[in-house]
C-alpha positions as CSV (number, residue, x, y, z in Angstrom):
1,X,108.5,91.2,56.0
2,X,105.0,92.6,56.3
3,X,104.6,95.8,58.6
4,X,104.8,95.0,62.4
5,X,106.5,91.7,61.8
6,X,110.2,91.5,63.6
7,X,112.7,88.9,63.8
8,X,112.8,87.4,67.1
9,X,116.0,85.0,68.6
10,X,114.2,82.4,70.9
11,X,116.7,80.6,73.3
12,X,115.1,77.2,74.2
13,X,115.0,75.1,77.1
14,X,118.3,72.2,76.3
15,X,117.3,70.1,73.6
16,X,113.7,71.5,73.1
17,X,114.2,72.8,69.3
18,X,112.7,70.2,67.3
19,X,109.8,70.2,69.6
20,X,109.2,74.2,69.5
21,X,109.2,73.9,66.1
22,X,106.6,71.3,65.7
23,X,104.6,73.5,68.1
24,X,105.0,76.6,66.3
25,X,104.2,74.7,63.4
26,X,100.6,73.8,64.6
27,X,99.8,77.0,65.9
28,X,100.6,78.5,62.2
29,X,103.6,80.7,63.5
30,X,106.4,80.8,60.9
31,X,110.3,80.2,61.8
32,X,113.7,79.5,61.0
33,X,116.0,76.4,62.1
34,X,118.9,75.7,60.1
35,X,119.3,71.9,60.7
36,X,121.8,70.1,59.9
37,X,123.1,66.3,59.5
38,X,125.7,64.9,62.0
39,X,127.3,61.1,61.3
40,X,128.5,59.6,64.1
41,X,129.2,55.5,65.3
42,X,126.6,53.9,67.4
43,X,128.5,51.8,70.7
44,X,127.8,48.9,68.0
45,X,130.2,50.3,65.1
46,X,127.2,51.6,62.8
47,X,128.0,54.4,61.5
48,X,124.2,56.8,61.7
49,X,123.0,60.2,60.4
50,X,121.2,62.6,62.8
51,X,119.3,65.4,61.7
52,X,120.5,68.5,64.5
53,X,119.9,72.2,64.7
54,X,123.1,73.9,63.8
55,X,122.8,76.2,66.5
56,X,121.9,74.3,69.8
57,X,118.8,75.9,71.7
58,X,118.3,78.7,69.0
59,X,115.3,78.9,66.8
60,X,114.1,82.0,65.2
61,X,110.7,83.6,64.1
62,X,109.5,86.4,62.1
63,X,106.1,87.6,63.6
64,X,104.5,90.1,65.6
65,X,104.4,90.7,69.1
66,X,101.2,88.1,69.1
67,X,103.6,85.0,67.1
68,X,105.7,85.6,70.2
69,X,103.8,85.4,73.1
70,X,102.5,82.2,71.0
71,X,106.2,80.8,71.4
72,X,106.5,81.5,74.9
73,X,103.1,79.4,75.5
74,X,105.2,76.4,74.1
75,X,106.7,76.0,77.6
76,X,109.8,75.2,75.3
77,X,111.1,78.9,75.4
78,X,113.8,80.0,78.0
79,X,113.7,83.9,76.7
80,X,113.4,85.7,73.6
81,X,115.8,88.3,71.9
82,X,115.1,90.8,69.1
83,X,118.4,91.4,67.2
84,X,119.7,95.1,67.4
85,X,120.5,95.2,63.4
86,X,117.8,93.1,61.8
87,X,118.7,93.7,58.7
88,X,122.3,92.1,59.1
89,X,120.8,89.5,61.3
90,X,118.3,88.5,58.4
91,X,121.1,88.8,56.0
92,X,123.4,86.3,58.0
93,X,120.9,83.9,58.1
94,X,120.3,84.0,54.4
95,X,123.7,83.6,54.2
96,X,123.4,80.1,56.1
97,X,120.9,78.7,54.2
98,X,122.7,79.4,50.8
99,X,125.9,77.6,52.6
100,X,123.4,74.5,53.7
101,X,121.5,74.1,50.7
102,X,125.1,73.6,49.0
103,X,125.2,70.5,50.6
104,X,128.5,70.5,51.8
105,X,129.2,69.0,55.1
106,X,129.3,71.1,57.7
107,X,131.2,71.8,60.8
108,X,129.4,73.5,63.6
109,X,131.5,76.6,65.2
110,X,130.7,77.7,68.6
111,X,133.3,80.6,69.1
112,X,134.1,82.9,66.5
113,X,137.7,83.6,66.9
114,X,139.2,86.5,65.6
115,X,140.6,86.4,61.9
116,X,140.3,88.0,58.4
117,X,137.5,88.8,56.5
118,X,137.2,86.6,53.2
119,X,135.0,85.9,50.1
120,X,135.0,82.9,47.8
121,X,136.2,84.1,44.4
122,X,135.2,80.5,42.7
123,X,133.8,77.2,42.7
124,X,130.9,75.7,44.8
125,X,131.2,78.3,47.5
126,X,131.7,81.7,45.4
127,X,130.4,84.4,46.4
128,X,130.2,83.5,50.1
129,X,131.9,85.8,53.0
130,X,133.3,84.8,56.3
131,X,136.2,84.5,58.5
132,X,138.7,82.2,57.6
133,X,139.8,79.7,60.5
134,X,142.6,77.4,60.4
135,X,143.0,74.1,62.1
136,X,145.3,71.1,61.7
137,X,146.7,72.7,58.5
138,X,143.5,73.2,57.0
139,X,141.9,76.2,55.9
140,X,138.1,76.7,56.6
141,X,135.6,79.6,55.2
142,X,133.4,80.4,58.5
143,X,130.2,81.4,57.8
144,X,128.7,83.4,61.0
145,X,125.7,84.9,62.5
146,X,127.3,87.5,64.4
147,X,124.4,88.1,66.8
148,X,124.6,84.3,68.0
149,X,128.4,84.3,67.9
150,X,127.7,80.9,66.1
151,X,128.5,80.0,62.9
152,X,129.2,77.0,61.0
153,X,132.6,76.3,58.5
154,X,133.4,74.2,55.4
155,X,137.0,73.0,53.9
156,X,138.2,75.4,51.6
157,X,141.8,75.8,49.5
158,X,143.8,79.2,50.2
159,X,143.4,79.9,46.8
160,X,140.2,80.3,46.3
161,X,139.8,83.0,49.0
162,X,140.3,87.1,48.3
163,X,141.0,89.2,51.8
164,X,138.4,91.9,51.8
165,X,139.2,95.5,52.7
């Protein structure tokens, strides 16, 4: 990150992601948008694959105070945020990109609930830290960004998990 530049948290107008980033994109202002695929049945029975934002109405950029005026000019920008602890913020993130470029599926999280800190000791997904969440007698690593209180979760077994201090 070059001197000057901060991380910035821009909140969109509803369903305005893909379109700030196609603006931010022609006006040469770099960002973030973890995006991810979604399978669901059409009213006809086919099953189809969308390409969606992980985090609804988030998209983040790394500029100066100039790359975000330039976002707000994309009439696609409800406010900005800078994150109180960049350095965790930009750490989380990273964090999310290593989980998506694993290809696993993915389950978006909207809450982060309460629940003990873990990292993956083996496999695909060593090395990773997150919450663990159960559901339906299933154990799942959530991986968060704190700031958003967002996250997203994969399928793990209890056994590959090690509680952390």
């Amino acid at each position: 990150m070059a001197t000057g530049q901060s991380w910035w948290v821009l909140y969109t107008l509803s369903r305005q992601e893909k379109l700030l980033m196609r603006r931010l994109e022609a006006r040469g202002v770099a960002f973030f948008c973890p995006i991810v695929a979604r399978r669901h049945r059409s009213p006809g029975g086919r099953v189809r694959e969308t390409q969606l934002p992980l985090f609804s109405n988030y998209v983040f950029i790394c500029g100066d105070e100039d790359a975000r005026r330039t976002a707000l000019t994309t009439n696609c920008v409800s406010r900005t945020i800078q994150p109180d602890h960049a350095e965790l913020f930009l750490a989380e993130l990273r964090q999310i990109r290593r989980l998506i470029a694993t290809g696993a599926p993915l389950t978006p999280e909207c809450r982060i609930v309460a629940g003990q800190r873990v990292r993956v000791r083996n496999g695909a997904f060593r090395g990773f830290e997150g919450i663990v969440v159960r559901r339906e007698a299933e154990t799942r690593l959530l991986v968060a960004v704190n700031f958003l209180q967002q996250g997203a979760s994969v399928l793990l077994d209890d056994c590959q998990l090690e509680v952390l201090g």
